[in-house]
TORLUMKE-659203 format. One record per residue: x, y, z of N, C-alpha, C in turn; residue number from 1. Coordinates in steps of 0.001 Angstrom, whole numbers, padded with zeros to 6 digits. Atoms other than C-alpha are relative to their C-alpha. Layout:
# residues N
[[X; Y; Z]; [X; Y; Z]; [X; Y; Z]; NUM]
...
END
This chain:
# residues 202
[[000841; -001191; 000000]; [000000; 000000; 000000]; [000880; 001246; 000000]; 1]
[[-000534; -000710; 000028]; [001440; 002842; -000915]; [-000399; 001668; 000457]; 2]
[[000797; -001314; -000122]; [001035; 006128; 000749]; [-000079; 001455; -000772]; 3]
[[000029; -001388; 000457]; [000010; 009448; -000363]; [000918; 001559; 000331]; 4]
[[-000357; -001367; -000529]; [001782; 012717; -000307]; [-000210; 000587; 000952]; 5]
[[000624; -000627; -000553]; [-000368; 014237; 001701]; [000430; -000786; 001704]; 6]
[[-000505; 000626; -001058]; [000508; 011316; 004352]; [001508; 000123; 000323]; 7]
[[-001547; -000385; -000433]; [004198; 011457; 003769]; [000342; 001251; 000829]; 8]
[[-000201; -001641; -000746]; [004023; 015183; 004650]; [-000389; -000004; 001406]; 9]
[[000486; 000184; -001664]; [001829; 014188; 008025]; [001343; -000960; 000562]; 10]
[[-000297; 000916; -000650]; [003929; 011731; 008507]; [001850; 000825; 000803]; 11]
[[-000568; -000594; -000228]; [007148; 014219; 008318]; [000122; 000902; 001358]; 12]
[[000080; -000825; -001391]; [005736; 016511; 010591]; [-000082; -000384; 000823]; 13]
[[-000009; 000973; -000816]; [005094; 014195; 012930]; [001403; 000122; 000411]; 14]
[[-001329; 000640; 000081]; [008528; 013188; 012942]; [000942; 001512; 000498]; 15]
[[-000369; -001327; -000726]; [009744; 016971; 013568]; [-000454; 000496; 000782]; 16]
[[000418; -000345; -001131]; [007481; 017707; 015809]; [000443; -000698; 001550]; 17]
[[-000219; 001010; -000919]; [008626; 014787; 017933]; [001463; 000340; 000153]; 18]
[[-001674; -000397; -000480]; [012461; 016130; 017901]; [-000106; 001455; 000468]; 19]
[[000138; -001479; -001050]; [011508; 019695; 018598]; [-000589; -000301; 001526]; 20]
[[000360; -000023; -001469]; [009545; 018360; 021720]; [001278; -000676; 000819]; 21]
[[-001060; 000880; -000613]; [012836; 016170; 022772]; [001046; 000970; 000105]; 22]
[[-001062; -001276; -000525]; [015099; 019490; 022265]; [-000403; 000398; 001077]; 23]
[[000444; -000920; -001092]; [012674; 021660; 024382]; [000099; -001251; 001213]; 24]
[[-000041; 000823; -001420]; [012668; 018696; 026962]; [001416; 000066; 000620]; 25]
[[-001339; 000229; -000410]; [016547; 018400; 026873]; [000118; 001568; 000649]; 26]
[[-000513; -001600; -000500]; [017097; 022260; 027252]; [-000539; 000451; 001543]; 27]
[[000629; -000544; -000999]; [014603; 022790; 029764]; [000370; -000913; 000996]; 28]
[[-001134; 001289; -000758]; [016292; 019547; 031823]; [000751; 001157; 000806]; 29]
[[-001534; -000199; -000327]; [019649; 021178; 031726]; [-000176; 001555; 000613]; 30]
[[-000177; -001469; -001166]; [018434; 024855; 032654]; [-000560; -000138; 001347]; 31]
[[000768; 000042; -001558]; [016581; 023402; 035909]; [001302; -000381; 000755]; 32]
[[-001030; 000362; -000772]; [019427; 021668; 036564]; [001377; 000729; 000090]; 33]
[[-001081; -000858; -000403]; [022290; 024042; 036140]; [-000444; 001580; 000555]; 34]
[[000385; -000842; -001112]; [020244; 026674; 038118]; [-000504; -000569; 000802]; 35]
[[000189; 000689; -001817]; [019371; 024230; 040930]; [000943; -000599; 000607]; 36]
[[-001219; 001353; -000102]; [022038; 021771; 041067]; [001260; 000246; 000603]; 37]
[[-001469; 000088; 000634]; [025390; 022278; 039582]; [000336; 001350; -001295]; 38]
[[-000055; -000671; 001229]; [026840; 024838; 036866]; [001707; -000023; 000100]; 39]
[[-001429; -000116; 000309]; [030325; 025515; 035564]; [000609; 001360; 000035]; 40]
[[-000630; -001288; 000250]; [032781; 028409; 035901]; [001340; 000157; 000035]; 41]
[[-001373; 000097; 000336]; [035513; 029404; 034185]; [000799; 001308; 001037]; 42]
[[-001092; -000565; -000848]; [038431; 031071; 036534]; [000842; 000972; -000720]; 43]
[[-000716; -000699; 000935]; [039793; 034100; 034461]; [000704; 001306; 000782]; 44]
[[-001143; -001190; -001060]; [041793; 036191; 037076]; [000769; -000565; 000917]; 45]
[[-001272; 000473; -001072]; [044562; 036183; 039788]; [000076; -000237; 000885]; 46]
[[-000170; -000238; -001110]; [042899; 036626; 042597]; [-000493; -001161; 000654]; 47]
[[-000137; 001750; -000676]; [042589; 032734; 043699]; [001242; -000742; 000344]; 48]
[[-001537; 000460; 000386]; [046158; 032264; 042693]; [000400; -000126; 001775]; 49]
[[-000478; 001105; 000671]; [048180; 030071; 043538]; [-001407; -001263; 000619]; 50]
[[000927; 001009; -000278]; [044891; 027579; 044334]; [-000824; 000110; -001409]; 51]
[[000867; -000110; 001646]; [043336; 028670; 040980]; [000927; 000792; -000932]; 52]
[[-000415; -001358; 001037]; [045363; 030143; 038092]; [-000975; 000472; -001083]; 53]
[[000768; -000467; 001153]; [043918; 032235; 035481]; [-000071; -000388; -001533]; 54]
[[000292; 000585; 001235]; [044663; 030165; 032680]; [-000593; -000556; -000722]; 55]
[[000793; 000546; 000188]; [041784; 028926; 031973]; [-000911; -001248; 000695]; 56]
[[000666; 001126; -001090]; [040663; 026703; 035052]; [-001525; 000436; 000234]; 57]
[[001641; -000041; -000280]; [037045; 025703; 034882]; [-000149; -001079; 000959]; 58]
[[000279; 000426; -001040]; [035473; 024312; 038036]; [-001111; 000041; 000040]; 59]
[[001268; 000026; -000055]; [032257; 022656; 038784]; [-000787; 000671; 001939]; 60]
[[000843; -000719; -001240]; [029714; 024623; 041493]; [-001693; -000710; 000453]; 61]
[[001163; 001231; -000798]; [027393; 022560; 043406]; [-001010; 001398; 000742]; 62]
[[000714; -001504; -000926]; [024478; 025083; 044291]; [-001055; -000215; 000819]; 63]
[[000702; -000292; -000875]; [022004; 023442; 046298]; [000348; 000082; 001374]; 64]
[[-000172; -000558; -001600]; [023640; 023446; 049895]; [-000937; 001011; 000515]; 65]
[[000653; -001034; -000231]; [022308; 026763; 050098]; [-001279; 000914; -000288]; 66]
[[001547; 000270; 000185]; [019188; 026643; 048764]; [-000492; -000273; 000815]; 67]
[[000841; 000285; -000947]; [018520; 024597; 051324]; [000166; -000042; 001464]; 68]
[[-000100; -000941; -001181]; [019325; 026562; 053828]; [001292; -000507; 001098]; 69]
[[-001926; 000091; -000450]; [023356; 024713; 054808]; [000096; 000966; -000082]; 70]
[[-000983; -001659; -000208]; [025344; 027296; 056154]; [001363; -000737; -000998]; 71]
[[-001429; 000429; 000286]; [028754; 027739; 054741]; [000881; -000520; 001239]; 72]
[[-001015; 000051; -001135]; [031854; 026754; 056644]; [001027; 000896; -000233]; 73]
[[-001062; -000369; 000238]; [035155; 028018; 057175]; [001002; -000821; -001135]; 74]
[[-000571; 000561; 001456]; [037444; 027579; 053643]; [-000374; -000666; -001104]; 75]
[[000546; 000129; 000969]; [034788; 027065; 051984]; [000532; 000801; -001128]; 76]
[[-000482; -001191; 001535]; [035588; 028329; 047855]; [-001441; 000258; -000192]; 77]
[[001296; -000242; 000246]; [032598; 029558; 046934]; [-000162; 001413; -001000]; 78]
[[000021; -000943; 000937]; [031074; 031800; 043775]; [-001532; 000853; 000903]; 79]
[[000939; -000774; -000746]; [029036; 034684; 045491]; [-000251; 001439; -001297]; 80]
[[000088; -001243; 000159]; [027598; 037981; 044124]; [-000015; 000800; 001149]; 81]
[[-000511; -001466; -000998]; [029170; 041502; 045096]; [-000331; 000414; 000201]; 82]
[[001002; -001360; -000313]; [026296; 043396; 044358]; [-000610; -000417; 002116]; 83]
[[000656; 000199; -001371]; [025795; 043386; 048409]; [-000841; 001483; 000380]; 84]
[[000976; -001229; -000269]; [023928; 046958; 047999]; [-001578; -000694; 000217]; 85]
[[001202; 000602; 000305]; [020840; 044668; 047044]; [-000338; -001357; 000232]; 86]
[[000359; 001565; -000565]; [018677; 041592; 047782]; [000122; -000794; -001568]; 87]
[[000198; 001365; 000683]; [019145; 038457; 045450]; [-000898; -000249; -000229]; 88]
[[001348; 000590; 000176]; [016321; 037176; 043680]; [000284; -001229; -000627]; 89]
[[-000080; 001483; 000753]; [015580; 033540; 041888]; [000424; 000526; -001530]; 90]
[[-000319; -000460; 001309]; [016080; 035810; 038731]; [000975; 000045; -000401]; 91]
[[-001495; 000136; 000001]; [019272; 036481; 039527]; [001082; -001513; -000848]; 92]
[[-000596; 001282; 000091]; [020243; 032754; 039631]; [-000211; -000483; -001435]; 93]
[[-000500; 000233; 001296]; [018729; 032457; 036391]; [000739; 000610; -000741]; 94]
[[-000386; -000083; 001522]; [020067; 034783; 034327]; [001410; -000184; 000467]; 95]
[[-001294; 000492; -000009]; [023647; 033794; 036093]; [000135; -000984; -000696]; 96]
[[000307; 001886; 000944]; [022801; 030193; 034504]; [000935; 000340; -001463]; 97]
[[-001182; -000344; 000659]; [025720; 029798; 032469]; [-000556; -000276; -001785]; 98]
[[000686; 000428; 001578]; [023168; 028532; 029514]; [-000946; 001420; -000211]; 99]
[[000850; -001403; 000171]; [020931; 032010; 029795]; [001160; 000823; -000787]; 100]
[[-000790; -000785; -000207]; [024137; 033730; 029961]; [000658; -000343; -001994]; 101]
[[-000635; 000114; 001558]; [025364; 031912; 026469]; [-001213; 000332; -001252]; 102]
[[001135; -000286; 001411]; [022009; 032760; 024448]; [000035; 000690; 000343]; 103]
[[000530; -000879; -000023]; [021894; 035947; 025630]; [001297; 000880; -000114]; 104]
[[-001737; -000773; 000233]; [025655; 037045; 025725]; [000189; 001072; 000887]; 105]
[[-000288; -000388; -000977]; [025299; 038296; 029082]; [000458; -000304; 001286]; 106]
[[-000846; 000564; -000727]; [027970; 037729; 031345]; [000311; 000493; 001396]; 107]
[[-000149; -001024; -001251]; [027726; 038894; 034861]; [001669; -000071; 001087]; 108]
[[-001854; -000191; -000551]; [031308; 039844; 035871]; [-000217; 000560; 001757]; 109]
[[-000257; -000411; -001512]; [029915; 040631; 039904]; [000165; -001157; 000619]; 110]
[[-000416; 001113; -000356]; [030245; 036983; 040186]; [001387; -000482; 000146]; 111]
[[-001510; 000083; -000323]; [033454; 036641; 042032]; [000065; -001767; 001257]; 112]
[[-000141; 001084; -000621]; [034949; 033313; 043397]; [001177; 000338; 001122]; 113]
[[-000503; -000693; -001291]; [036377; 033689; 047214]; [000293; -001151; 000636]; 114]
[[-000215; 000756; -000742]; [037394; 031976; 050236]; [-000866; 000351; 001102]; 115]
[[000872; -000305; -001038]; [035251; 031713; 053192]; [000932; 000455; 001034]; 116]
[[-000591; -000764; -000480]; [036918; 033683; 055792]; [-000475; -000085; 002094]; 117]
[[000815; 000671; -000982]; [034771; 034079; 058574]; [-001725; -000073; -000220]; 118]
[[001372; 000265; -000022]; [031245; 033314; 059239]; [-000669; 001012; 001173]; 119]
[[000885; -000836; -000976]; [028486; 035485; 061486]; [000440; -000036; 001959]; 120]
[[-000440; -000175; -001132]; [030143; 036381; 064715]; [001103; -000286; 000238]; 121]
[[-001154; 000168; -000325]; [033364; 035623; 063927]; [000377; 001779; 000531]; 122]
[[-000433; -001014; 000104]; [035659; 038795; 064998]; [001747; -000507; -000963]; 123]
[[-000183; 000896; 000931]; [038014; 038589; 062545]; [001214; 001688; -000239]; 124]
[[-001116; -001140; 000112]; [041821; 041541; 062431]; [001103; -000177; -000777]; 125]
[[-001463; 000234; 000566]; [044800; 041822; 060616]; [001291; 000799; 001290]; 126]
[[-001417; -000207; -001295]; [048419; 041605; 062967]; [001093; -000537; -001091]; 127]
[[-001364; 000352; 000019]; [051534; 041926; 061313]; [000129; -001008; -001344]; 128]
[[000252; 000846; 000624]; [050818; 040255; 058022]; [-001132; -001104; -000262]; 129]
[[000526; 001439; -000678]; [048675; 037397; 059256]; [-001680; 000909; 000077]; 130]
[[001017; -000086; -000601]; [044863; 037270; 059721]; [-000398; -000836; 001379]; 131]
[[000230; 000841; -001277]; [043549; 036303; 063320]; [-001740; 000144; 000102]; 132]
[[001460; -000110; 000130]; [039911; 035405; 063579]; [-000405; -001108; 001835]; 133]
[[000266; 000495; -001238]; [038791; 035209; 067289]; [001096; -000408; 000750]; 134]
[[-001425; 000180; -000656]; [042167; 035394; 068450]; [001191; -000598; -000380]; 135]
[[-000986; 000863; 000900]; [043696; 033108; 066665]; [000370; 000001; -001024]; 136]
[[-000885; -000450; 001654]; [046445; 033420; 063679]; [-000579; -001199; -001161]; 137]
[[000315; 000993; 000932]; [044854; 031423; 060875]; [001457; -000590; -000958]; 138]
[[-000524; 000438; 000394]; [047147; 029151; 059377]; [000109; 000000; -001603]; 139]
[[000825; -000259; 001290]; [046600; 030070; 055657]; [001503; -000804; -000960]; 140]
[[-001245; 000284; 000623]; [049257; 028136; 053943]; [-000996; -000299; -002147]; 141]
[[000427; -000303; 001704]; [047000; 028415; 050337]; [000058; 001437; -000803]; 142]
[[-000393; -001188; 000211]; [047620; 031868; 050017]; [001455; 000548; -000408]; 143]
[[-001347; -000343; 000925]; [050010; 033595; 047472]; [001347; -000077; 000452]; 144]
[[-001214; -000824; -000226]; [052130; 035793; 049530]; [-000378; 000292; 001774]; 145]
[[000162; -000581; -001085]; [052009; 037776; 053135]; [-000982; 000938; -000220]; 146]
[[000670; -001040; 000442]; [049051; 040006; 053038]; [000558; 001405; 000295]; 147]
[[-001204; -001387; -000321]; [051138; 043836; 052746]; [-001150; 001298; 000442]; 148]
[[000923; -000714; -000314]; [047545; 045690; 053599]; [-000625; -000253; 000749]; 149]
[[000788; 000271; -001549]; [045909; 045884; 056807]; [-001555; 000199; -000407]; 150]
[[001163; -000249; 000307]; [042061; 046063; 057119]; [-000524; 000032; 001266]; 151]
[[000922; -000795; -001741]; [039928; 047567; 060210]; [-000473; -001659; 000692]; 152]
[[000847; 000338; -000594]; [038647; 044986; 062554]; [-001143; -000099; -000068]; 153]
[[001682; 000398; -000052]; [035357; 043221; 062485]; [-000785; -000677; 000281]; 154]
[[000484; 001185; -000867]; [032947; 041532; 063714]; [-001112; -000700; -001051]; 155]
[[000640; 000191; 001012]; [031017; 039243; 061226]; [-001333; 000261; 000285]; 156]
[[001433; 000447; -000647]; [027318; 040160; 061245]; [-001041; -001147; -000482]; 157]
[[000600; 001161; 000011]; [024542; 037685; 061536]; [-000798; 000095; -001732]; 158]
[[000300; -000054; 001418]; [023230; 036468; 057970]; [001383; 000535; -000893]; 159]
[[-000811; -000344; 000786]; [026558; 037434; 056494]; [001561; -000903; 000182]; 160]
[[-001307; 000485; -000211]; [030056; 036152; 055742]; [001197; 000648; -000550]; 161]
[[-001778; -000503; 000481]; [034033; 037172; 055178]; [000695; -000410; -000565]; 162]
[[-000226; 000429; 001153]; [035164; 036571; 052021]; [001692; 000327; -000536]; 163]
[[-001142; -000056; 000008]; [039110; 036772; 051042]; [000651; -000837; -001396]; 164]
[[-000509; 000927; 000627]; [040763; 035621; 047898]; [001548; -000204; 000585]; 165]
[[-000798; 000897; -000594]; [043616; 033542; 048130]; [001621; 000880; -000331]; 166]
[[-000943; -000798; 000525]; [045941; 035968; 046372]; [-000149; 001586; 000380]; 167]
[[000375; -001384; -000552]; [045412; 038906; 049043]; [000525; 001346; -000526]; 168]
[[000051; -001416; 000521]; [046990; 041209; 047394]; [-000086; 000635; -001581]; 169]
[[000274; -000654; 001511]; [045805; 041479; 043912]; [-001305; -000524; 000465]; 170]
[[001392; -000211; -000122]; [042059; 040872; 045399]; [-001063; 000611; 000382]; 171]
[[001286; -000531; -000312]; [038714; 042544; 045571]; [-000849; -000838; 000942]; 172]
[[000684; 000826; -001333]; [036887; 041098; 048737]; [-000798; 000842; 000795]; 173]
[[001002; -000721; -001312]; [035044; 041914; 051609]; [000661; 001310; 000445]; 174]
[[-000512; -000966; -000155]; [037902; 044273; 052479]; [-000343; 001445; -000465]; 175]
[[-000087; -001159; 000451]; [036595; 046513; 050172]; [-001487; 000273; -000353]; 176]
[[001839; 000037; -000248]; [032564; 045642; 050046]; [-000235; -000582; 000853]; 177]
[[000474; 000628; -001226]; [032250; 044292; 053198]; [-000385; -000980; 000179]; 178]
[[000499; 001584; -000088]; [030743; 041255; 054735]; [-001056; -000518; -001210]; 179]
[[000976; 000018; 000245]; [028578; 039751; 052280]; [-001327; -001263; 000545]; 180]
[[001122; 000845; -000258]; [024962; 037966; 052506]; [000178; -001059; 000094]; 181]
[[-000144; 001615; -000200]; [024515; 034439; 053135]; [-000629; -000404; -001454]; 182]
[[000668; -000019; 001249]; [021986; 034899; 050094]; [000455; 000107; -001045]; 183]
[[-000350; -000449; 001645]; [024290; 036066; 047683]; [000913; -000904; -000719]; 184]
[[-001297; 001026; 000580]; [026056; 032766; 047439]; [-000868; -000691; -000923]; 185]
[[000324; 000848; 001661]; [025787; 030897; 043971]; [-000006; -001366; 000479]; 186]
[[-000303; 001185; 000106]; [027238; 028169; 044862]; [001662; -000401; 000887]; 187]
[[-001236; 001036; -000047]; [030069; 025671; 046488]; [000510; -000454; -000793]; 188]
[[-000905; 000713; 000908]; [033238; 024810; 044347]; [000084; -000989; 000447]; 189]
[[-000594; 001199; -001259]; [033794; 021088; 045297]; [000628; -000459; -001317]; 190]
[[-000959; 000715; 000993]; [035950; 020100; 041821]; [000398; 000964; -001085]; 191]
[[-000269; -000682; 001253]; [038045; 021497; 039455]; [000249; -000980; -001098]; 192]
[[000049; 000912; 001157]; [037850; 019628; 036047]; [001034; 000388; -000935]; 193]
[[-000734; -000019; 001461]; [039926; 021242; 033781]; [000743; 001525; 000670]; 194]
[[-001089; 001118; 000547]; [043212; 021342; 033393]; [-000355; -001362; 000031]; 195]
[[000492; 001222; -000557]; [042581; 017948; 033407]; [001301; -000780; 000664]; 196]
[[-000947; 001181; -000736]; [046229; 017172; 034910]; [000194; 001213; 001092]; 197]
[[000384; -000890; -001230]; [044954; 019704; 037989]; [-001477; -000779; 000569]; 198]
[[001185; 000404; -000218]; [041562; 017807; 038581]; [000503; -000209; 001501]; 199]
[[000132; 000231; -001472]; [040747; 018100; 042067]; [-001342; 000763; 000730]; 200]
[[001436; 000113; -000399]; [037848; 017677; 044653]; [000374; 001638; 001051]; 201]
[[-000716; -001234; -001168]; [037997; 021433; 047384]; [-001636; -000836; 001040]; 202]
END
């Protein structure tokens, strides 16, 4: 039995209609899941160094912890927004979504990757090089150099944390926007993937 034109053509569409619904399923998958989940980010500055160089180290970010309401810890890495003038919304998170961000060719550069520092009630000074948080000289042996800039005394407040890259003195941090939100964190680094002869779990 041979079919008709008219069927071949149904039968076509059919057949495209059934891969356009399997794109939109895949896409819409991968944006739930790399704004709930997990997403990727590439490392394109100094101020992680020597624990991250800028040569192109991409690292995966695990983001529900804090969704669901895990605190951070101390040395945690973590990708936060700076904007700390303002509250965070779910909007935010999408259009950070590293797949929004590639169809739309907007790249939000306030997304900075840090070290956890202290947490809400730490007090937290610089002595002589060295940070001391609650009295005590933190042992920071991932860090570049000696930090050569002092910074006021503080006391962390509640809902917020103290943020520090690892390369204190070529970084933008809390030092210079203050504590930020608990809210404004993206996400936990827990692997870097690439280099792939650097792969490692933080």
């Amino acid at each position: 039995m041979h079919m008709s034109e008219e069927q071949k053509a149904a039968g076509n569409t059919s057949v495209v209609i059934y891969w356009i619904k399997q794109i939109l399923f895949v896409f819409i998958v991968t944006l739930l899941v790399s704004t709930l989940v997990v997403q990727t980010y590439n490392i394109n500055d100094v101020s992680m160094e020597p624990t991250f160089d800028r040569q192109g180290n991409r690292v995966l970010v695990f983001l529900t912890p804090y969704i669901f309401n895990a605190e951070p810890d101390h040395g945690d890495i973590l990708i936060v927004d700076s904007r700390v003038d303002r509250e965070r919304t779910f909007m935010d998170r999408v259009e950070d979504n590293p797949v929004v961000s590639a169809i739309t060719g907007q790249f939000n550069e306030q997304l900075w990757i840090k070290r956890v520092i202290g947490l809400p009630g730490d007090k937290l000074e610089y002595k002589n090089g060295s940070v001391y948080r609650n009295g005590s000289k933190l042992e920071e042996d991932y860090t570049a150099a000696e930090m050569s800039s002092e910074f006021e005394p503080i006391e962390v407040p509640d809902g917020h944390i103290y943020i520090m890259g690892d390369n204190r003195n070529r970084s933008s941090d809390s030092r210079q926007i203050g504590p930020v939100p608990i809210s404004n964190i993206q996400g936990r680094v827990v692997l870097r993937f690439f280099p792939l002869d650097q792969i490692s779990t933080f």
